[in-house]
N, C-alpha and C positions, 0 to 999 in steps of 0.2 A: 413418680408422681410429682406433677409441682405444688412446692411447700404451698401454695396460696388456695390451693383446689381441695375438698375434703375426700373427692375421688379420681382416679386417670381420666385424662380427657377422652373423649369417644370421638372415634372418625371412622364415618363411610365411606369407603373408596369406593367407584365403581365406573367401568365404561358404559354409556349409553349410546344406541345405536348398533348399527351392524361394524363396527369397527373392532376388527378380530386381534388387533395389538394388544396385548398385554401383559408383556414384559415390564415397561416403563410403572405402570397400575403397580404390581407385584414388590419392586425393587421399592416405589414410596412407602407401599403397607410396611413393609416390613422395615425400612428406614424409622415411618413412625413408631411401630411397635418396639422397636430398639431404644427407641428414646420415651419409654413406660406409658405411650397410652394403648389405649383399648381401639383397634382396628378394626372393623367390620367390610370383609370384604367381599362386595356384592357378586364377582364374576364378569363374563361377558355378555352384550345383547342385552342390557337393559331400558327399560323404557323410562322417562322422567318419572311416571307415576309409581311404577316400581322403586324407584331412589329414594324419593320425598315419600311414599308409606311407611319403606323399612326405617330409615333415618327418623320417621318419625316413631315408631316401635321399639326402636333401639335406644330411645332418647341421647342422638349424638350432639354432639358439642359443635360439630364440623362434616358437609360433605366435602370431599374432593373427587373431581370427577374429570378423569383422562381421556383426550378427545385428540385423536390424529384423523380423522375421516372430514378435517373441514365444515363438521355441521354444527359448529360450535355457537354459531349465530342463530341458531334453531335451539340446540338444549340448553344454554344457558337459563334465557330469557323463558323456555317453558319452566325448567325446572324454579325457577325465582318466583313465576305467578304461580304454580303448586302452593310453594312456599307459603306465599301469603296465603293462601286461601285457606290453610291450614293455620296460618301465626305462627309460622315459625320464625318470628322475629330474632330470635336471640339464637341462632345458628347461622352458622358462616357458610356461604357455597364458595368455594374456591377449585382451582384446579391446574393444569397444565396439558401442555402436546406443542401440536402444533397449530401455533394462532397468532396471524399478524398480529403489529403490535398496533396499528390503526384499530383493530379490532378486539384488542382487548381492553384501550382506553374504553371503548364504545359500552362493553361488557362492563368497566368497574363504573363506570357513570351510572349507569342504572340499576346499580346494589350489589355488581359479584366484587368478590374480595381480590385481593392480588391474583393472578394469574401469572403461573411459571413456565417461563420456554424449557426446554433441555438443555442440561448440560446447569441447572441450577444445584448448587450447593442442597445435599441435604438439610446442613444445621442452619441454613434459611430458611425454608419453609419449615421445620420444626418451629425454630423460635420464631414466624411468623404464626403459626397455628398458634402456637402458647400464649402468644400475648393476645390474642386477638377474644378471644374465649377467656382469660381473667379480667381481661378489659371488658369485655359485652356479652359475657354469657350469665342470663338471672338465675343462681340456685337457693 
């Protein structure tokens, strides 16, 4: 748990879409959960509205959401307007696969968090979730 937090952080993993990879999804969950937070891992073939209700049920701190099927320019930006329309200000969408990098500026311009190629350091994105959630998460 990090000393700054009164509970483990909560993160949804989940793939959205018919994109049946998930190995990569598997190896972050449990990379996170090694590193004391609270994983919730949604499976395969999920829809944005399916992500952003659990996430919001589950009261996480963080989605990340594993995208190799190239529709990334689609579930982002659905999953973000969910978001809003719920308020869920104060959770991070972030995620990784495979997505040009012209196309992930495009993706954090318009409110998603860092986005990770492969082959990214685990103790990266841990300490980028960690700080991201004591820096701007309201409890």
């Amino acid at each position: 748990m990090n000393k700054t937090l009164n509970r483990p952080i909560r993160v949804l993993v989940a793939k959205v879409g018919l994109d049946g990879h998930d190995r990569g999804a598997k190896v972050i969950a449990t990379s996170l959960r090694d590193a004391g937070m609270e994983v919730i891992y949604t499976g395969l073939r999920q829809t944005p509205e399916m992500v952003v209700n659990t996430a919001l049920q589950e009261d996480v701190d963080a989605i990340g959401i594993s995208i190799l099927s190239g529709a990334h320019m689609t579930v982002f930006p659905k999953i973000m307007t969910l978001m809003k329309e719920k308020e869920m200000t104060d959770v991070l969408l972030t995620g990784g696969g495979i997505i040009p990098e012209k196309d992930m500026q495009k993706l954090q311009e318009s409110g998603v968090g860092t986005l990770f190629p492969p082959g990214t350091a685990m103790a990266t994105i841990v300490s980028y979730i960690q700080d991201w959630v004591v820096t701007n998460r309201n409890f």
